[in-house]
C-alpha positions in Angstrom: 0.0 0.0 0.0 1.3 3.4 -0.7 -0.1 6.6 0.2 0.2 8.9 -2.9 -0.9 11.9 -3.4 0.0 15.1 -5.7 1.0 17.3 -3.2 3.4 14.8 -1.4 5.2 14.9 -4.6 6.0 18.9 -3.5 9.4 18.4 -2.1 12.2 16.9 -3.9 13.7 13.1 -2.9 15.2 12.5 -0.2 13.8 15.8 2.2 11.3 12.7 4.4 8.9 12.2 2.0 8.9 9.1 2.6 8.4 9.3 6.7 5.5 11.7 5.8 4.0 8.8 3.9 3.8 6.3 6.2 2.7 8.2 9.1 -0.3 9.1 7.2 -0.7 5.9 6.3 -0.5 4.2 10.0 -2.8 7.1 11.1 -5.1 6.0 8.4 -4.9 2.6 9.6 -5.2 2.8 13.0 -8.3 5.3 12.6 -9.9 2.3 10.4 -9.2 -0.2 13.6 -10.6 2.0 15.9 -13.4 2.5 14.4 -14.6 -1.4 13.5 -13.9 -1.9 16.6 -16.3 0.2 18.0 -18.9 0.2 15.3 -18.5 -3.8 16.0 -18.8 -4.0 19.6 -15.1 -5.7 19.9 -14.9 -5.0 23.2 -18.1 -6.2 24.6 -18.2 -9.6 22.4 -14.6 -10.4 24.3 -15.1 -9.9 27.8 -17.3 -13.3 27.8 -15.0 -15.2 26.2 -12.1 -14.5 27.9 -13.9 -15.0 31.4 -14.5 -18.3 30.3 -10.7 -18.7 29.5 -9.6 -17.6 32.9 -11.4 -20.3 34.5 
């Protein structure tokens, strides 16, 4: 996956383009988790099983 867009193209190679890219692209992705998580009810649809696994 590459994040790739016409205005990260504004600085010439080698001035952390590429660092620029992949922090927008982890943020991306860990917005996307957060969210399915939530809008899934993760959370809630774990705490049984793992109470049964503690026993």
């Amino acid at each position: 996956m590459l994040g790739i867009k016409k205005q990260f193209d504004a600085w010439e190679p080698g001035h952390h383009t590429g660092t620029f890219r992949g922090n927008q692209l982890a943020m991306a992705t860990g917005l996307t988790t957060l969210r399915h998580l939530r809008d899934n009810k993760i959370a809630g649809q774990s705490r049984r099983p793992g109470r049964v696994a503690e026993r």
